[in-house]
C-alpha positions as CSV (number, residue, x, y, z in Angstrom):
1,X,44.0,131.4,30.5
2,X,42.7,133.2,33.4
3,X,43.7,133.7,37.0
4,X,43.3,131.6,39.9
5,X,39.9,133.9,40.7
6,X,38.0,133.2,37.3
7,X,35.9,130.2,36.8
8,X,37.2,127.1,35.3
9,X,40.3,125.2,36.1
10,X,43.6,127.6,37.2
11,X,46.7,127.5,35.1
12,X,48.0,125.0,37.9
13,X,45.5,122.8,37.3
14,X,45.4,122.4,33.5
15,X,49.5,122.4,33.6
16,X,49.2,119.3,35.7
17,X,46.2,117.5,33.9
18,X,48.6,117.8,30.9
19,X,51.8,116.5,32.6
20,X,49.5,113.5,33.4
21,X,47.8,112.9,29.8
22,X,51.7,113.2,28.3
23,X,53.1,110.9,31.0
24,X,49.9,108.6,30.4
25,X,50.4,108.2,26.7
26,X,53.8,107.9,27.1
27,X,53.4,105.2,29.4
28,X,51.0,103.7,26.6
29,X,53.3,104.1,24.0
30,X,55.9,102.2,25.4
31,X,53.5,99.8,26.4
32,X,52.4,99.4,23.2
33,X,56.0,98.6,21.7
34,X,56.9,96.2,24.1
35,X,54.0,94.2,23.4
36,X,54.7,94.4,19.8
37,X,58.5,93.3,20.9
38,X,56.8,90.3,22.8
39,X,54.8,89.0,20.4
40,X,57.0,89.3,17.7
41,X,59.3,87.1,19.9
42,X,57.0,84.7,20.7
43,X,56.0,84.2,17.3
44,X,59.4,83.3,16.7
45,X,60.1,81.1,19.3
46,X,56.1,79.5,18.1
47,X,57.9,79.2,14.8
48,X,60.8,77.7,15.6
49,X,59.0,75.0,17.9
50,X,56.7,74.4,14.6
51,X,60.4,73.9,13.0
52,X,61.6,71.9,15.4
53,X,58.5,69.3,15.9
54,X,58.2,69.3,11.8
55,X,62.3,68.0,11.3
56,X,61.9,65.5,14.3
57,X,58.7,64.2,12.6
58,X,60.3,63.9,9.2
59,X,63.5,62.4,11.0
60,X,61.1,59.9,12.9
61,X,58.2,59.3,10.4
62,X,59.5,61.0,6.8
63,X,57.0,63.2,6.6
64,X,53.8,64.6,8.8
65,X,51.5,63.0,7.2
66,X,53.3,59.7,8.1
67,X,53.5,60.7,11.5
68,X,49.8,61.4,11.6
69,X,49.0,57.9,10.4
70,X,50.9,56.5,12.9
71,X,49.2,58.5,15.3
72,X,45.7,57.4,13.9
73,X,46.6,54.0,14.2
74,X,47.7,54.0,17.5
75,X,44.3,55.7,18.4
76,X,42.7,53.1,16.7
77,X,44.7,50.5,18.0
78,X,44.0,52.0,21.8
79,X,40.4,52.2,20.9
80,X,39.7,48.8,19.6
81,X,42.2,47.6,23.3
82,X,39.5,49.5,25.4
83,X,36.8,47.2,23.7
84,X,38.8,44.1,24.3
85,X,39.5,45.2,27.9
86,X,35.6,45.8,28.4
87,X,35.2,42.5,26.7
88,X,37.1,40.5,29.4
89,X,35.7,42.3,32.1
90,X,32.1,41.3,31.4
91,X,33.3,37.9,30.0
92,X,35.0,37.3,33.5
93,X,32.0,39.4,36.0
94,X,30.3,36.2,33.6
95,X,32.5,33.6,34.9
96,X,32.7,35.2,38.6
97,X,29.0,34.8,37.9
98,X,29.2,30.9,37.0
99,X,32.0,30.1,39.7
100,X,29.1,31.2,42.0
101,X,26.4,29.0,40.8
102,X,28.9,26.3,40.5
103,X,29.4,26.6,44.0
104,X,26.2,27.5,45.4
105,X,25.3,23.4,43.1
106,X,28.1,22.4,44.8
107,X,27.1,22.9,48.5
108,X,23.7,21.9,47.5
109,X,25.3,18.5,46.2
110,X,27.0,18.2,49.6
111,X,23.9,18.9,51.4
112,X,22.2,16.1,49.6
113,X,25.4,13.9,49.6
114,X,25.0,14.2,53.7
115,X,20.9,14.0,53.8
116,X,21.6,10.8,51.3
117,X,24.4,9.4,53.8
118,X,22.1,10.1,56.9
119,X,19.4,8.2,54.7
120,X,21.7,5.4,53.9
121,X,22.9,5.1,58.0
122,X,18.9,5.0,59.4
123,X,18.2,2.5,56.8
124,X,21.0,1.0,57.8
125,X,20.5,0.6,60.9
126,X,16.5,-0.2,61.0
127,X,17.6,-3.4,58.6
128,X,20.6,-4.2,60.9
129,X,17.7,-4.1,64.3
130,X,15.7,-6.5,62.9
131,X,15.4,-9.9,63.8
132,X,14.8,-11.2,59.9
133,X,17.9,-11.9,57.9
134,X,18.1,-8.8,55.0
135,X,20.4,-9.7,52.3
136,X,21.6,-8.2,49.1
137,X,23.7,-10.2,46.4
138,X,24.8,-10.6,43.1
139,X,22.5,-11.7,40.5
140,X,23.8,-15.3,38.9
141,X,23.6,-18.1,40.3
142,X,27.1,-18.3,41.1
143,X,26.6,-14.7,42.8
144,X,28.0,-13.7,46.2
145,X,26.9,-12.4,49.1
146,X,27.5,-8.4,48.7
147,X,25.5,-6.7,52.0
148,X,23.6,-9.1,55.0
149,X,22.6,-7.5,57.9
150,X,23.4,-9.3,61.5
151,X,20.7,-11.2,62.0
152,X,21.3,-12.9,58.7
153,X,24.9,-13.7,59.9
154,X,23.9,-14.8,62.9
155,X,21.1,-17.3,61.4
156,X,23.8,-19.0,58.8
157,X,26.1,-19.4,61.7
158,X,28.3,-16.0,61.4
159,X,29.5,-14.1,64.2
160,X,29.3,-10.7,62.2
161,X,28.1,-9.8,58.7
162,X,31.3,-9.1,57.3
163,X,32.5,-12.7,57.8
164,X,29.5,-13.6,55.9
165,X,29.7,-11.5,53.4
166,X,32.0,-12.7,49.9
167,X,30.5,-15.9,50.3
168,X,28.7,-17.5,47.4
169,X,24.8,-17.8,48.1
170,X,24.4,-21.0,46.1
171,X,26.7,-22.5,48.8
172,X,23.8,-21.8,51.9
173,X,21.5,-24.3,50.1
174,X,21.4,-28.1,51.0
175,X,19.9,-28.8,47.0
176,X,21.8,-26.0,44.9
177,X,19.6,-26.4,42.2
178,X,17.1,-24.3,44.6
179,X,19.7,-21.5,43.5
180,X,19.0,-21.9,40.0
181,X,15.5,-22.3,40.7
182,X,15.5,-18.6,42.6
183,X,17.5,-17.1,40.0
184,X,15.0,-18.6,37.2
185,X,12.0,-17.3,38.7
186,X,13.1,-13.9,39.6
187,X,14.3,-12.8,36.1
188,X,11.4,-13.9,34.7
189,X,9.4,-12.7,37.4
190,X,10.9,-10.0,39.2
191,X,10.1,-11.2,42.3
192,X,9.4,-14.6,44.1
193,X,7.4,-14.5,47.5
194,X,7.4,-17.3,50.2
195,X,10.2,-19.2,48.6
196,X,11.2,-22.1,51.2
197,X,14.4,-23.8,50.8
198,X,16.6,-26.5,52.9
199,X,19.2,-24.4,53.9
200,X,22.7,-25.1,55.5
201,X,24.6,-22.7,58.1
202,X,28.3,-22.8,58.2
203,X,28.8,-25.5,60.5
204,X,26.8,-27.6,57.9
205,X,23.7,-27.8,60.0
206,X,20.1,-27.9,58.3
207,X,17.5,-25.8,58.9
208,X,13.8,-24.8,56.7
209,X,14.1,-21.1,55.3
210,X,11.2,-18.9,53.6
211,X,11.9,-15.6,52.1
212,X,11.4,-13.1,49.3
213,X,13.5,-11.9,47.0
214,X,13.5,-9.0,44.0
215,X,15.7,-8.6,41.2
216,X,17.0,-5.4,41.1
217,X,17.6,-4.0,37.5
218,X,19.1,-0.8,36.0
219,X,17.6,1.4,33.3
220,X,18.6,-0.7,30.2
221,X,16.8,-3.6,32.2
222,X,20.0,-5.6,33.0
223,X,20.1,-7.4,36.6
224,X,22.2,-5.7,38.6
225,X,21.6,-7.3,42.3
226,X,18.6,-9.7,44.2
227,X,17.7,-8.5,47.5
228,X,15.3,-10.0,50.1
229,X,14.5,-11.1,53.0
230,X,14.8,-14.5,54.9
231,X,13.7,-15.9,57.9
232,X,14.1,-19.7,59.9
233,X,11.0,-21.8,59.7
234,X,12.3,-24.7,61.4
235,X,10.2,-24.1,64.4
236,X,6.9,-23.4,62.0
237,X,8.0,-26.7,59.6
238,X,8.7,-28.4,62.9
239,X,5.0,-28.0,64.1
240,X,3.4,-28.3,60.3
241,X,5.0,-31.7,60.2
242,X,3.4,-32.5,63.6
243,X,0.4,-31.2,62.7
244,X,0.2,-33.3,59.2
245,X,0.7,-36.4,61.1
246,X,-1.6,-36.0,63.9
247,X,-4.4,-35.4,61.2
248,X,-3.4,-39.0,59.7
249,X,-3.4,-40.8,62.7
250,X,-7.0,-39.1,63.4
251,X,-7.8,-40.6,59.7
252,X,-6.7,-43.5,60.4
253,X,-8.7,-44.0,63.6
254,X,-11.7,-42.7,61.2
């Protein structure tokens, strides 16, 4: 051993180095055992959970391998959901994507609709400012009067166009066979330009007309209104008459 003057580690020392490797692998051994207690523990509380799950499986399914179908299934079943669920969301970003355009046509159609109005109003109102009768009708010869502006009114005796309008047209001329005459020539025709006619205004009084008049047809080529314009020639037929019979008396002097 040595005393405490001779090289080396004292009895002292190597006493306590001892102590400390004993307590040490004590300390380890007991470690060691409880470990072994623990796991042997938890394998049989692992164990009995494995029991446990396995009888309520076979209570709930019959057997494990039942339960694991059913567990497939509703895997499957979730699976094919999440493609159904991502089938409706792009079938409806789609029809988002369509109530858009439909919209977007929709506003343009309203744009138009008001440009088309606008249209409508300025023709309007150019036809109702001037001083030639404009007239729209149906397309017999029993037709009515459908659209005049006021100047036409006015000319047949009307204080406003809506008084005048509903009226039949054959019922303006003093020979209503010019009527059928009009009607002839414009569906053969399409249009007639110059017409004169004896007309009549409301209060039965006479007077010359001239106009022209269209046929209006659709697509298929069927009449669907006549529309023209007429003016009094009185004034001008007054002065052509004059006219013709100054030239015969100036013949006759001849």
């Amino acid at each position: 051993m040595g005393n405490g003057n001779s090289k080396g580690l004292s009895v002292n020392a190597k006493t306590i180095i001892l102590l400390i490797l004993f307590l040490d692998v004590g300390f380890t051994v007991k470690m060691i055992h409880k470990y072994n207690d623990m796991k042997d523990a938890g394998f049989v509380r692992e164990k009995t959970f494995a029991e446990n799950m396995e009888k309520r499986i076979m209570k709930a399914f019959g057997s494990p391998e039942e339960g694991f179908k059913l567990v497939e299934e509703a895997v499957g079943q979730k699976l094919e959901a999440e493609k159904v669920a991502d089938s409706l969301r792009g079938q409806d970003i789609k029809i988002r994507h369509i109530n858009q355009e439909l919209e977007r046509a929709k506003e343009q159609l309203e744009m138009e609709k008001v440009q088309l109005q606008k249209s409508e109003r300025d023709k309007r109102l150019l036809l109702e400012s001037l001083k030639e009768g404009v007239y729209q009708s149906e397309p017999g010869v029993d037709g009515k009067f459908t659209w005049v502006n006021q100047a036409c009114a006015e000319m047949f005796g009307y204080t406003s166009p809506e008084e005048m309008i509903g009226t039949k047209v054959r019922d303006i001329y003093v020979d209503q066979k010019d009527r059928e005459r009009l009607v002839k020539k414009l569906r053969e025709d399409g249009v007639w330009m110059g017409f004169a006619s004896f007309c009549k205004k409301k209060n039965g009084e006479h007077f010359y007309t001239e106009r022209t008049s269209t046929m209006v047809k659709n697509e298929a080529g069927i009449p669907i209104r006549i529309e023209g314009i007429i003016r009094d020639i009185t004034e001008r037929k007054r002065q052509e008459d004059e006219w013709q019979k100054e030239i015969k008396e100036l013949k006759k002097k001849q």
